[in-house]
C-alpha positions in Angstrom: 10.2 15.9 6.5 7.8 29.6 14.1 6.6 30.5 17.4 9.6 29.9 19.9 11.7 32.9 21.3 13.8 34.1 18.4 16.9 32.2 19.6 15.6 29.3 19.6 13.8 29.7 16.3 17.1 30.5 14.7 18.7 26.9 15.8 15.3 24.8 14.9 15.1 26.8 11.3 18.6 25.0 10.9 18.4 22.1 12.9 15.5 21.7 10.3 17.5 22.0 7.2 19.6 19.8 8.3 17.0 17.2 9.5 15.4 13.9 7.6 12.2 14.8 9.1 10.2 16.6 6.4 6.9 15.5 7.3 5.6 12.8 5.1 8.3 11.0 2.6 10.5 8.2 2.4 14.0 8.9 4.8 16.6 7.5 1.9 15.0 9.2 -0.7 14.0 12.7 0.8 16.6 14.2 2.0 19.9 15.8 0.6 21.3 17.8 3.3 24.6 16.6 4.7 25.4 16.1 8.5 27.5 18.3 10.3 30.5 16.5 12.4 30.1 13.5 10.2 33.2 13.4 7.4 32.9 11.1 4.0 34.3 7.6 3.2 36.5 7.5 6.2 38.0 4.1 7.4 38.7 3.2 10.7 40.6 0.7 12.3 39.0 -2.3 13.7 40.3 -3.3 17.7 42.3 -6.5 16.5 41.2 -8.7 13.1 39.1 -11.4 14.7 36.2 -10.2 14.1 36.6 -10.0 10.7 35.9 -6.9 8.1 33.2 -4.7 7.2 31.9 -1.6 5.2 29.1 0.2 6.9 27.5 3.1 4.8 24.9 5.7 5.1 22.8 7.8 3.6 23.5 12.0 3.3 21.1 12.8 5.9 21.9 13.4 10.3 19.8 10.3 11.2 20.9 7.4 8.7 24.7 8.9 10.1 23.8 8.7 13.6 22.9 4.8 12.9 25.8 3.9 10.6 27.7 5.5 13.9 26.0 3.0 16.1 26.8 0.0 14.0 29.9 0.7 12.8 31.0 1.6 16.5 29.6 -2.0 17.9 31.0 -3.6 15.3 34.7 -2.5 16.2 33.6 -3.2 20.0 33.6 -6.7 18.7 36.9 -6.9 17.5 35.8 -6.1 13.4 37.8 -4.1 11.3 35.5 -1.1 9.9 35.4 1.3 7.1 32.9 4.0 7.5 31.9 5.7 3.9 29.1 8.1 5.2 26.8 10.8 3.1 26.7 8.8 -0.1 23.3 9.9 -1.2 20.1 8.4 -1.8 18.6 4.6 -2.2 18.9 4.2 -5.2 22.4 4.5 -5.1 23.1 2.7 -1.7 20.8 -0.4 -2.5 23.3 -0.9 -5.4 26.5 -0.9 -3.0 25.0 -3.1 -0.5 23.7 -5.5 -3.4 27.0 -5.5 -5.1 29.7 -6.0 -2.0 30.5 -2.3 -1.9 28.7 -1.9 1.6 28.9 -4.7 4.1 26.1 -2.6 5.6 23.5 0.1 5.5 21.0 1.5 8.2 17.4 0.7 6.2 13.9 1.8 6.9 11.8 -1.9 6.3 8.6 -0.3 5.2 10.2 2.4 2.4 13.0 -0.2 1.4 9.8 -2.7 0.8 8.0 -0.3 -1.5 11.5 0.2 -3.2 11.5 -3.4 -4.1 8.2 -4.1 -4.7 6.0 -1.3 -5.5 3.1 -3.3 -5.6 3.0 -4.4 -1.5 0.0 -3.6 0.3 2.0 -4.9 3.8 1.3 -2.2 6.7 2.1 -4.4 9.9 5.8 -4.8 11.0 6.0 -8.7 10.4 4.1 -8.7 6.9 6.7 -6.2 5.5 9.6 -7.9 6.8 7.8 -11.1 5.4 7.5 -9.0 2.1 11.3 -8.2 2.4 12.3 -11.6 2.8 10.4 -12.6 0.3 11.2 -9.8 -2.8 14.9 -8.9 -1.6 17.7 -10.6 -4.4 19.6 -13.0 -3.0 22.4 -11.5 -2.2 20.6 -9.2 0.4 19.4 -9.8 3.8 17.7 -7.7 6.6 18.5 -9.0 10.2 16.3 -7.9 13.0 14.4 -4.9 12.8 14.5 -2.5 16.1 11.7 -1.1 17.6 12.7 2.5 16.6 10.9 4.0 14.0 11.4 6.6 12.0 7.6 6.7 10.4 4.5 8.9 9.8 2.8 9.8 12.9 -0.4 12.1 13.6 0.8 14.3 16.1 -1.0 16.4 18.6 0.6 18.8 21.2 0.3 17.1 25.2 -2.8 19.4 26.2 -4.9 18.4 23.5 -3.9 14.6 24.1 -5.0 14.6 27.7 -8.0 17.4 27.2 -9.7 15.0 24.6 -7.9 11.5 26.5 -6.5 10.4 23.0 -3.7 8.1 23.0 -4.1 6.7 19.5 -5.3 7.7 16.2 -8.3 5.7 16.4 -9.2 8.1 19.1 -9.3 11.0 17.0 -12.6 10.3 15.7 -14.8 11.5 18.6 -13.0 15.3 17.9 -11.7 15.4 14.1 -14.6 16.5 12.7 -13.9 20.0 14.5 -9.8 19.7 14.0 -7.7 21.4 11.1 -5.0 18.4 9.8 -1.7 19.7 8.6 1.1 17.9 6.5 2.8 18.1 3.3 1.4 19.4 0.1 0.7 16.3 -1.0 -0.4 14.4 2.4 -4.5 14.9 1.7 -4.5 13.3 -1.6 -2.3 10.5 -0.3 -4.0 9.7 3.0 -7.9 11.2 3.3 -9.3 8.3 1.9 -6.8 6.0 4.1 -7.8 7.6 7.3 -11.5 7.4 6.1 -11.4 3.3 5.2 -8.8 2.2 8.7 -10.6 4.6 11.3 -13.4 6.5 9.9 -11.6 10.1 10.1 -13.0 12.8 8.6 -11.3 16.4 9.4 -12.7 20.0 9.5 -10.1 21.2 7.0 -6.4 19.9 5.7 -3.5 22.3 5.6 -0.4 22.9 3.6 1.8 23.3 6.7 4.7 21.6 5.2 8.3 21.8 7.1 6.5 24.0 9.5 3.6 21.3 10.8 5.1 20.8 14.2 5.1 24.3 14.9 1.6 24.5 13.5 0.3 22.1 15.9 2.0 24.1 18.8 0.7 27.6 18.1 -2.6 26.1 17.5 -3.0 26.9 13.4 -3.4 22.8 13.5 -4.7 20.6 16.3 -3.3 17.2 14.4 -0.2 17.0 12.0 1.9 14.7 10.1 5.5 14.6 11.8 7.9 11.8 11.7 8.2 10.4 14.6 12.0 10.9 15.4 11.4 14.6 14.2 13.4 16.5 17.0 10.8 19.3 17.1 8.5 16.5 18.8 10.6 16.8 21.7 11.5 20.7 21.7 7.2 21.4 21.4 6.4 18.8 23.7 4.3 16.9 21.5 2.6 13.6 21.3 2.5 11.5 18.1 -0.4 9.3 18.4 -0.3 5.3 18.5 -1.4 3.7 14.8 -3.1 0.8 16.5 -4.8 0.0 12.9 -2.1 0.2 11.2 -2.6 2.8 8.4 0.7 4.1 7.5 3.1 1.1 7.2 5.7 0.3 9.9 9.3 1.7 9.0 11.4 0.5 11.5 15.0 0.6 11.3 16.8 -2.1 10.4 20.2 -3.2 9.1 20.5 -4.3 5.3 23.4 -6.6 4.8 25.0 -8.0 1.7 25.0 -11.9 2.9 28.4 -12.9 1.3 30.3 -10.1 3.2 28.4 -10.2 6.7 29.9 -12.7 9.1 28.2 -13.8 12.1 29.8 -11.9 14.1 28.6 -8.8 12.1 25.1 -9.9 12.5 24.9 -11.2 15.7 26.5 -7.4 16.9 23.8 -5.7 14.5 21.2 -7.9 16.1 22.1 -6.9 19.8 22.1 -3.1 18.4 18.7 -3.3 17.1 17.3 -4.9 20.2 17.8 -2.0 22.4 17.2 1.0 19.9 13.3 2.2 20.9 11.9 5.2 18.7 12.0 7.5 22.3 15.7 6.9 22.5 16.5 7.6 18.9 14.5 11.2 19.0 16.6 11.8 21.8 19.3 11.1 20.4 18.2 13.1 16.8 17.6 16.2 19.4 21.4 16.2 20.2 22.7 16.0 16.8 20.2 18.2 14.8 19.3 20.8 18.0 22.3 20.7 20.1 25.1 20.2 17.1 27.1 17.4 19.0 29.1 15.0 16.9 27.0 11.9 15.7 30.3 9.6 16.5 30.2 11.1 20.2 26.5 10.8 20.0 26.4 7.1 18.9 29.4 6.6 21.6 27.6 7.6 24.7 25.1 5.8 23.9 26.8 1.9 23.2 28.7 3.0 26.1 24.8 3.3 27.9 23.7 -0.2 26.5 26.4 -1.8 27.8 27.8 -2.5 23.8 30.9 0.0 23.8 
């Protein structure tokens, strides 16, 4: 979606459970764990009416409630009345909420929502998935603009061998992989050898079945390259680098809000916009590492940082 002193292995082993970050699937559908500090449907009172109303919902998993936090939190900085109704499970029961009015709003991931919809797309870049979104959504949906954070495949390396070997992107990798083990999910070899052969000519020395523990299998060495997600709060406690995919071969999955047209006023979008324009994938790790390492509250969490922005 383990080598540290044994303090800290305790918190990462449960950090871990708790996390989105398994190493190789799709954030809505993966994950079942439920946040800590993060309560069910729970409405909240707007500051004034004149902004209007809205329902913002989540997924069961820390990172989709971190996000819900942010918007729902903006939102009522802009005078809307919110309901929050966090940890409601999976896709393919949130896609029908949003659809049908229930949710106002829902944190998405534009890549994994496009396959969702149309699991025929072949769209990798950033603007030809939100083209394929805008194209297969129903009418009554609509993605506004997609932030920069990602919460996406990566091939990660730890910082010595980055600046050992001088690789900065995957297409890099192809002067050392030959002599590199690859680690990743079970399945991640028979999903993406023949990808990384065909975009950058990547062959590796072996692939390994490193699983939830591929982070920590790049930094004791058992790996030198690994599938993490990229807000995967282990990047930051190993010091790792995830590698830039400057051709593209895992499709972009940036965050983005999904709204239900009829029940998102401009107001709402506008606000969701102004969110999404100053949430980078460095930030959002950082803010993943307090809420799945250090245990703070994801409403605190998304407070501090609106109030950072300048949105709160």
């Amino acid at each position: 979606m383990k080598r540290l002193f044994s303090t800290v292995v305790v918190v990462l082993t449960t950090a871990l459970a708790l996390s989105a970050c398994g190493g190789g699937g799709d954030p809505l559908t993966s994950a079942s764990a439920s946040p800590a500090g993060s309560g069910a449907a729970s409405p909240t009172g707007g500051g004034g009416g004149g902004g209007g109303k809205a329902v913002v919902g989540s997924a069961n998993f820390p990172e989709n409630v971190l996000l819900a936090e942010i918007y729902a939190q903006a939102l009522e900085a802009k005078g809307v009345q919110v309901e929050k109704k966090l940890n409601i499970g999976s896709r393919e029961v949130l896609y029908d909420q949003v659809k049908s009015g229930g949710l106002t709003v829902l944190p998405e991931y534009i890549g994994s929502l496009l396959a969702f919809v149309d699991k025929t797309t072949t769209a990798k870049t950033k603007d030809d998935v939100v083209a394929g979104l805008k194209e297969k959504l129903p009418a009554e949906l609509e993605v506004l603009d997609p932030a920069a954070a990602e919460d996406n495949n990566s091939l990660t390396v730890t910082r010595e061998t980055a600046q050992k070997n001088g690789l900065t992107t995957i297409e890099d990798l192809v002067k050392v992989a030959k002599g590199y083990s690859i680690g990743g999910p079970p399945e991640f070899q028979s999903r993406q050898e023949k990808n990384f052969k065909d975009t950058y000519g990547l062959e590796f020395k072996e692939w390994k079945k490193t699983g939830d523990a591929t982070a920590d299998a790049i930094k004791d060495g058992t790996v030198q390259v690994g599938n993490v997600f990229t807000t995967d709060p282990k990047i930051v406690i190993n010091g790792l680098i995830s590698l830039q995919d400057n051709k593209n071969a895992f499709a972009a999955d940036n965050v983005v809000p999904l709204v239900n047209k009829a029940a998102a006023n401009d107001t709402v979008k506008t606000t969701l916009n102004v969110v999404s324009a100053k949430l980078d994938t460095p930030g959002l790790l950082a803010l993943m590492k307090r809420v799945a390492i250090d245990k703070d509250d994801a409403a605190t969490v998304a407070k501090d940082w609106l109030t950072q922005n300048g949105l709160a």
